[in-house]
N, C-alpha and C positions, 0 to 999 in steps of 0.2 A: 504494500500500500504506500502509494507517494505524500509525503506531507510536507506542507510549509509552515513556519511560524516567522510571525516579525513582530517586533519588538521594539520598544522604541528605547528603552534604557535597560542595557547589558554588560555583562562581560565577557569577553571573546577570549576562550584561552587558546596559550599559543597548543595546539595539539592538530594530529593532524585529520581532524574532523573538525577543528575551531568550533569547539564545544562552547554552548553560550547557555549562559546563567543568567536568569532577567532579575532584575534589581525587585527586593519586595515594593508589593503594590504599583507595580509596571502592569500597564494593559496590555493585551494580546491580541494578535489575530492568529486562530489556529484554524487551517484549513488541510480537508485530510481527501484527497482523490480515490478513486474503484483502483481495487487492488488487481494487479497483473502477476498472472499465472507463468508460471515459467515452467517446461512441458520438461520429467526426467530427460527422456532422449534425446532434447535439444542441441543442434549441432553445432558448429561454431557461427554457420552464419546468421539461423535463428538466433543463438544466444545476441546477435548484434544486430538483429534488428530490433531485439526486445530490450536492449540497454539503449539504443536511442528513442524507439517508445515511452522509457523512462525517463529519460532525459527531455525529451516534447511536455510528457506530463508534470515535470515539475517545473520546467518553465512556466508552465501555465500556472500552475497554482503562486506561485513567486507571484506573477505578473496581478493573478487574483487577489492576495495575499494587501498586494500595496494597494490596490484599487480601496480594496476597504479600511485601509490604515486611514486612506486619507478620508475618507468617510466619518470617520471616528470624530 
Protein backbone atom coordinates (compact mmCIF):
# COMPACT_ATOMS: atom_id res chain seq x y z
CA UNK A 1 0.00 0.00 0.00
CA UNK A 2 1.46 3.49 -1.12
CA UNK A 3 1.27 6.29 1.41
CA UNK A 4 2.11 9.84 1.94
CA UNK A 5 2.39 12.12 4.87
CA UNK A 6 3.21 15.92 5.10
CA UNK A 7 3.84 17.66 7.73
CA UNK A 8 4.51 20.89 8.24
CA UNK A 9 6.88 20.93 11.40
CA UNK A 10 9.42 17.92 11.80
CA UNK A 11 12.60 16.32 12.19
CA UNK A 12 14.26 14.72 9.38
CA UNK A 13 16.97 12.22 10.45
CA UNK A 14 19.98 11.85 8.77
CA UNK A 15 19.12 7.94 7.80
CA UNK A 16 18.61 6.55 4.96
CA UNK A 17 14.98 6.47 4.75
CA UNK A 18 15.05 10.23 6.26
CA UNK A 19 12.97 9.02 8.85
CA UNK A 20 10.70 12.02 10.11
CA UNK A 21 9.28 12.67 13.58
CA UNK A 22 6.59 15.40 13.51
CA UNK A 23 6.88 17.82 16.38
CA UNK A 24 3.81 17.39 19.06
CA UNK A 25 0.65 18.88 18.05
CA UNK A 26 1.92 19.23 14.28
CA UNK A 27 -1.20 18.78 11.89
CA UNK A 28 -1.03 16.20 9.39
CA UNK A 29 -2.07 15.17 6.13
CA UNK A 30 -2.01 11.23 5.98
CA UNK A 31 -3.18 9.97 2.72
CA UNK A 32 -2.91 6.02 2.01
CA UNK A 33 -3.44 4.63 -1.94
CA UNK A 34 -5.05 0.77 -3.07
CA UNK A 35 -2.51 -1.50 -2.35
CA UNK A 36 -0.58 -3.33 -5.22
CA UNK A 37 -0.12 -6.81 -5.42
CA UNK A 38 3.17 -8.10 -6.57
CA UNK A 39 2.45 -11.71 -8.35
CA UNK A 40 5.23 -14.68 -6.44
CA UNK A 41 6.43 -15.54 -10.17
CA UNK A 42 7.07 -12.17 -11.11
CA UNK A 43 9.82 -11.78 -13.51
CA UNK A 44 12.22 -9.13 -13.70
CA UNK A 45 10.50 -7.00 -16.07
CA UNK A 46 7.15 -7.29 -14.32
CA UNK A 47 8.95 -6.62 -11.10
CA UNK A 48 9.73 -3.13 -13.16
CA UNK A 49 6.82 -2.23 -14.35
CA UNK A 50 5.21 -2.78 -10.99
CA UNK A 51 8.02 -0.43 -9.14
CA UNK A 52 7.22 2.31 -11.44
CA UNK A 53 3.41 1.68 -11.00
CA UNK A 54 4.60 2.45 -7.42
CA UNK A 55 6.47 5.15 -8.17
CA UNK A 56 3.35 6.99 -10.42
CA UNK A 57 1.35 6.06 -7.21
CA UNK A 58 3.20 7.81 -4.84
CA UNK A 59 3.73 10.62 -6.93
CA UNK A 60 0.26 11.11 -6.96
CA UNK A 61 -0.50 10.94 -3.48
CA UNK A 62 2.66 13.58 -2.73
CA UNK A 63 1.12 15.72 -5.25
CA UNK A 64 -2.56 14.91 -3.24
CA UNK A 65 -0.90 15.05 -0.07
CA UNK A 66 0.03 19.03 -0.61
CA UNK A 67 -3.03 19.85 -2.41
CA UNK A 68 -4.75 19.49 0.94
CA UNK A 69 -1.94 20.83 3.15
CA UNK A 70 -2.60 23.80 1.41
CA UNK A 71 -6.26 23.55 2.16
CA UNK A 72 -5.69 23.33 5.65
Amino acid sequence: MSHHIFRAQKKTLKSWDRFIIPYPFTKAVFIYGEPLSVPRDADRDAMENLRRELEARMRELTEKADNRWNDI
